[in-house]
PADO-691901 format. One record per residue (C-alpha): x, y, z. Coordinates in steps of 0.5 Angstrom, whole numbers, padded with zeros to 4 digits, always signed. Each point is the difference from the previous one (the first is absolute). Layout:
residues N
XYZ ...
//
This chain:
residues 40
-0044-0029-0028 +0008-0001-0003 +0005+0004+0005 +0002+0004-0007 -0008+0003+0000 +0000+0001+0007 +0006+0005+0000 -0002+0004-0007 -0007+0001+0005 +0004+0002+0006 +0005+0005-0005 -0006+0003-0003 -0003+0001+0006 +0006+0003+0002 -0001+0005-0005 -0007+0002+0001 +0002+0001+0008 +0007+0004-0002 -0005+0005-0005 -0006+0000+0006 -0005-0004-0003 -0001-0005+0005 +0001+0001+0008 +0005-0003+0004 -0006-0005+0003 -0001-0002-0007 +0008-0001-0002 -0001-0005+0007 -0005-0005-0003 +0005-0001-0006 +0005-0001+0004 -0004-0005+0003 -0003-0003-0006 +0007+0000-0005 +0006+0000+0007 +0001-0007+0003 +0002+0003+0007 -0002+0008+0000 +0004+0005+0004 -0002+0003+0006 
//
């Protein structure tokens, strides 16, 4: 996928985890899919 659509999923998901819509574990594996080198 474009770096562009890979952001725009990651600031979604973002979104989703700020409202408590995901968890922290699900926030990890978009960091993983969309993050080219993810945070520890």
């Amino acid at each position: 996928m474009s770096g562009r659509i890979l952001e725009e999923v990651h600031e979604t998901a973002r979104g989703m985890l700020d409202v408590v819509a995901i968890d922290e574990k699900r926030m990890e594996e978009y960091d993983v899919l969309c993050l080219s080198s993810v945070p520890e």
